[in-house]
C-alpha positions in Angstrom: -43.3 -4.4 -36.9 -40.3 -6.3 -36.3 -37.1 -6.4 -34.8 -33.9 -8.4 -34.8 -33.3 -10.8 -31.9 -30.4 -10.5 -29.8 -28.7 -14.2 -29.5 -28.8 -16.2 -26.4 -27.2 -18.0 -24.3 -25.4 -21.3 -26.5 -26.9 -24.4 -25.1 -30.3 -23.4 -23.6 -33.3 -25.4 -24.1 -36.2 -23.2 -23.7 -35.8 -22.1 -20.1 -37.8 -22.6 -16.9 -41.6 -21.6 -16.7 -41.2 -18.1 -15.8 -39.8 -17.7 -19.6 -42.7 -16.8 -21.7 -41.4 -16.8 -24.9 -38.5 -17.9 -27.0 -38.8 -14.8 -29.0 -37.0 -13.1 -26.3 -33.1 -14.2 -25.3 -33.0 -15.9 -22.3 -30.5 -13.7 -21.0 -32.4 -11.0 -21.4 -35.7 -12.2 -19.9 -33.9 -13.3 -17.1 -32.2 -10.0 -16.4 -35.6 -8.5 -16.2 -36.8 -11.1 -13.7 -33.6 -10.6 -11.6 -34.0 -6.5 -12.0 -37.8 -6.6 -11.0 -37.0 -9.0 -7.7 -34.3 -5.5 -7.1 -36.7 -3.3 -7.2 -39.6 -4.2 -5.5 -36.6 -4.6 -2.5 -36.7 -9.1 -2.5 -33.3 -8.5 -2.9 -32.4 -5.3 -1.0 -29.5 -3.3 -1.0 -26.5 -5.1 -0.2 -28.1 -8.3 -0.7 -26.1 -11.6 -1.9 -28.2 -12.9 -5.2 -27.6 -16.7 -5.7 -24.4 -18.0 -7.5 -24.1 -18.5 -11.0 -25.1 -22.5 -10.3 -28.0 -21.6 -8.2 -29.2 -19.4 -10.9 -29.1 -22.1 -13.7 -31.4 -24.3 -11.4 -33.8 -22.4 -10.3 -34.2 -21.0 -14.1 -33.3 -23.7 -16.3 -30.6 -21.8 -18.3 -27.2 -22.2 -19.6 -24.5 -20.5 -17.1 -23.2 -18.5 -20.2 -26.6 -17.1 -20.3 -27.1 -16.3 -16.6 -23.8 -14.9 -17.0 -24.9 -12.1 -20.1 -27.8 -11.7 -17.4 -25.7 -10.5 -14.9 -23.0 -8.9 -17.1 -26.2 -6.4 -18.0 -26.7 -5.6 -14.5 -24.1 -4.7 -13.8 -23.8 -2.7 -16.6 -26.7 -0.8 -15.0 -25.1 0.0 -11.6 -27.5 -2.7 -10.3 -25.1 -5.2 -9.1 -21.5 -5.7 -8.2 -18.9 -9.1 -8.3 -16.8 -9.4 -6.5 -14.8 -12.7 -6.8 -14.5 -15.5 -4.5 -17.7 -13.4 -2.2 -20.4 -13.0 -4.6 -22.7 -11.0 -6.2 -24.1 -8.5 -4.7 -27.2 -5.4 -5.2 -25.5 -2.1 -5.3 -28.5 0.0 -6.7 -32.0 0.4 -7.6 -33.5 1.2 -11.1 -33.8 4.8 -11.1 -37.2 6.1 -11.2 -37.6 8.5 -14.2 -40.5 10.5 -15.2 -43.5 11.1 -13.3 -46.8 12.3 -15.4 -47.7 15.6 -14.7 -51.3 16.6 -15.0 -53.1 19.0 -14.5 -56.4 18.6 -15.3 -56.7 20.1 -18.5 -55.9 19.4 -22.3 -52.6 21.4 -21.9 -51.2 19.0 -19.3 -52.3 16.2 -21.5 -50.5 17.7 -24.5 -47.7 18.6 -22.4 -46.8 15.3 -21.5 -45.8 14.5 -25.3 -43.3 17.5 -25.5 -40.9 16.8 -22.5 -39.9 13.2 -24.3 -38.7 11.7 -27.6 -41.3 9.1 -29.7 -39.8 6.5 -32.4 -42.4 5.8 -34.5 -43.0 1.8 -34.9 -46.1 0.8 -37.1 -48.7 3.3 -38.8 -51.5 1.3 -41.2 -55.0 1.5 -41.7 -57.5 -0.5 -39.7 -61.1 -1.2 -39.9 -62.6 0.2 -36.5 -63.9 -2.6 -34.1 -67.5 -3.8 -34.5 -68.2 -2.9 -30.5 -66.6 0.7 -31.4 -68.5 1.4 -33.9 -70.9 3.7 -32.2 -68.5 5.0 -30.2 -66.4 6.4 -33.2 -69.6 7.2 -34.5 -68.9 5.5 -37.4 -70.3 2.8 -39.6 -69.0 -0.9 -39.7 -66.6 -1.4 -42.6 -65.4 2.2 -41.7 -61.7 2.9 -41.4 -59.4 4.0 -38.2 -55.3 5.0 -38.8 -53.4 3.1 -35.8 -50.2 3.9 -35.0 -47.6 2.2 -32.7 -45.2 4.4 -30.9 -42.4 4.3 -28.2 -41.5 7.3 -25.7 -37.7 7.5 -24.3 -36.9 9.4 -21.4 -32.9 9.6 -21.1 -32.8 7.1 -23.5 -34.6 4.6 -21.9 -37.9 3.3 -23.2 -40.8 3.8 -20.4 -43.9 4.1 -22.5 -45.7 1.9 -25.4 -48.3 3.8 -27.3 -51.1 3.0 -29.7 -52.9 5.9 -30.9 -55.9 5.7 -33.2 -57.9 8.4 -34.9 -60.3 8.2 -37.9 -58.8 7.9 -41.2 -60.4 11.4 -42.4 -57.3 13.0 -39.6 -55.0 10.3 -39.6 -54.5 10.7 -43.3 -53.4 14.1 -42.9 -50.5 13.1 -40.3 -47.5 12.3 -41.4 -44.5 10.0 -40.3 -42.5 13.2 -39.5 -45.4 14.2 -37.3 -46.3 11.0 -35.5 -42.5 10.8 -34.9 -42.6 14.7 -33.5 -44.5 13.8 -29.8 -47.8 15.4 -29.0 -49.8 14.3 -31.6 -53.0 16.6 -29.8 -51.3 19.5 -30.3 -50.4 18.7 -34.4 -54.6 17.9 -34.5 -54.6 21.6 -32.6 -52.2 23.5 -34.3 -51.9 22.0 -37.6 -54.9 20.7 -38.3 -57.3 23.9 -36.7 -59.3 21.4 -34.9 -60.8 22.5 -31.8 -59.9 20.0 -28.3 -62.8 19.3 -26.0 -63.1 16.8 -23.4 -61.1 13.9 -22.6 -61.6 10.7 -20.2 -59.1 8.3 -18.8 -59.3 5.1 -17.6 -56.3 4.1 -15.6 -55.7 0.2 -15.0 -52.8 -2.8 -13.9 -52.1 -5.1 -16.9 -49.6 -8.3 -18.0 -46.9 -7.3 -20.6 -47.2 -9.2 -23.7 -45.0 -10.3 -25.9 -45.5 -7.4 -28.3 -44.4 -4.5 -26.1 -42.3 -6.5 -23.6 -40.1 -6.4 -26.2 -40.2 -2.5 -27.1 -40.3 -1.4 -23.0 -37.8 -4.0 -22.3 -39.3 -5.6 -19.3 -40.3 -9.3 -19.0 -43.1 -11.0 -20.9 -46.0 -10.3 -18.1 -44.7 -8.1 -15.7 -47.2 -6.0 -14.4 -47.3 -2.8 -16.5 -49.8 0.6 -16.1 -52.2 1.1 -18.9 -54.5 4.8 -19.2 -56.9 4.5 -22.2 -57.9 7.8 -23.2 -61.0 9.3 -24.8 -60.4 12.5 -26.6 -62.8 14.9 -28.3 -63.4 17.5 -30.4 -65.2 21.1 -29.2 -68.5 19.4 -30.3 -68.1 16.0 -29.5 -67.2 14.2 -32.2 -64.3 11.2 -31.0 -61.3 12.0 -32.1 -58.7 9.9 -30.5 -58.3 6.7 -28.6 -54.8 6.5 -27.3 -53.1 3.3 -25.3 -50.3 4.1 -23.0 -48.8 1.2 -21.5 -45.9 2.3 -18.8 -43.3 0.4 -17.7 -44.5 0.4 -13.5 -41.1 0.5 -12.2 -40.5 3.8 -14.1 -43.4 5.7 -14.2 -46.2 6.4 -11.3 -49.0 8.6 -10.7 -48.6 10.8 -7.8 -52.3 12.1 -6.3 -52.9 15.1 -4.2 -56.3 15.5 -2.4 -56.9 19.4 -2.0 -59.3 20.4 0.5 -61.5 23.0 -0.1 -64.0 24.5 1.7 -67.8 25.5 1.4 -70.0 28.3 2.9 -71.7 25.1 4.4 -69.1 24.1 7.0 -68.1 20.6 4.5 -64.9 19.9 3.8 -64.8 18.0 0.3 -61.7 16.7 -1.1 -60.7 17.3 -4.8 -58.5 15.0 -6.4 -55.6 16.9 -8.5 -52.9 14.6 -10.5 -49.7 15.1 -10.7 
C-alpha cells in the first residue's frame, strides 16, 4: 500500500527525537504532538502555547514548518493567533463515535454499518506458523488479509486488518470489503451461520504503517480489540484487528446489578 507524501517544511534536517520517522512531514507529526498535548488538557483551554521560536527549539524544526503545524490547527478550531499576544487553545478534538455493543453478533455487525470503509490492501497470505492450529489449518495453508480504514464525518478513527481463510476470502470482493460489515456479507451472502466471538481489548504504540492512515503521531498510544469470530460449529472464521485512534473512540462500561434468590448482588458487565 502506498501513499504520496505531503512535503515539509524547506530546510529541516530530520527533527528532534520525538519525530519517528521521516516518512511522515515534519509539520505534520508535529501537529499531532501539539494536538495530543490539547487534548489530554497540558495545554488547556485558553492556554498560551510557546512562540513560533520556542517551538523550533524544543523540536528541532524549520519555523516554516512549525508554522504549516499551526496553520493546521487552526484549521481545526484548535487554536487561535492572534498577533503581537500569541497563540492560544480555543478547542478540544471532538470526540466522535463511541462503540456500541451489546453483547451479541448483531452489535458486532452493527458497528460496520453506521461508518464508511476505504479499502487499502487485500492479498493472499500464508497463515502464521503459531496460528496454525488455531485456524485449524495446516502450515503452508493460505489466509486473505485485508487492510481497511473506517471514517466517521470524514475523519479516519479506525485501522483495520481482517483475515479469513482463503476458501471465504476468495469469494469477497473489493466492492464488498469496501461495503462495511464484512460479518454480515459472510451472513447474508455467503449463508454461513455466526457463532461465538471473543475480544481481547489492549493499549498499543502507533506505527509507522497506520500512523499514517489514522493520522496521529508515530507512537501515540492507540486502542487495539482483536477479535475471534466463529462459525455455528466452531470452525474460525475471522481474526479481525481494530486499531482506534484513543482520542476519538472509547469504550464506555456499565455494571448492571442483578439480583439472586440468594440475597447476592453480582454485577454484570454490559458495553456500550
Amino acid at each position: 500500500m502506498s501513499a504520496p507524501k505531503p512535503p515539509g517544511g524547506k530546510g529541516d534536517k530530520g527533527g528532534g527525537p520525538l519525530f519517528a520517522s521521516d516518512r511522515v512531514p515534519l509539520y505534520y507529526q508535529l501537529a499531532t504532538i501539539l494536538r495530543e498535548k490539547i487534548t489530554i488538557g497540558e495545554y488547556g483551554l485558553g492556554a498560551r502555547l510557546p512562540t513560533e521560536a520556542q517551538l523550533v527549539s524544543l523540536y528541532g524544526v524549520s519555523r516554516i514548518t512549525v508554522r504549516q503545524a499551526l496553520a493546521n490547527l487552526a484549521k481545526e478550531g484548535l487554536i487561535q493567533r492572534a498577533a503581537g499576544k500569541g497563540t492560544f487553545v480555543t478547542g478540544r478534538p471532538e470526540f466522535t463515535g463511541t462503540l456500541q455493543m451489546d453483547g451479541s453478533m448483531n452489535g458486532l455487525i452493527s458497528m460496520g454499518l453506521s461508518t464508511t470503509v476505504k479499502l487499502l490492501n487485500v492479498r493472499e497470505v500464508e497463515v502464521q506458523p503459531g496460528e496454525t492450529g488455531l485456524w485449524g489449518l495446516k502450515a503452508g495453508s493460505r489466509l486473505v488479509r485485508a487492510e481497511r480504514l473506517r471514517y466517521y464525518k470524514d475523519k479516519p478513527y479506525c485501522y483495520i486488518v481482517n483475515r479469513v481463510p482463503w476458501g471465504i476470502g476468495r469469494r469477497i470482493s473489493r466492492k464488498a470489503w469496501s461495503s462495511g460489515s464484512i460479518l454480515k456479507f459472510i451472513r447474508d451472502d455467503l449463508q454461513i451461520e455466526l457463532g461465538d466471538a471473543d475480544a481481547q481489548v489492549r493499549a498499543t504504540l502507533a506505527d509507522v504503517t497506520f500512523a499514517r492512515w489514522l493520522e496521529i503521531r508515530i507512537g501515540a498510544p492507540v486502542l487495539l480489540v482483536e477479535y475471534s469470530i466463529r462459525s455455528g460449529d466452531g470452525t474460525l472464521l475471522e481474526r479481525p484487528s481494530l486499531y482506534y485512534r484513543s482520542d476519538l473512540h472509547s469504550f464506555n462500561l456499565q455494571l448492571r446489578k442483578q439480583e439472586r434468590k440468594n440475597g447476592e448482588t453480582p454485577w454484570t458487565l454490559q458495553e456500550s
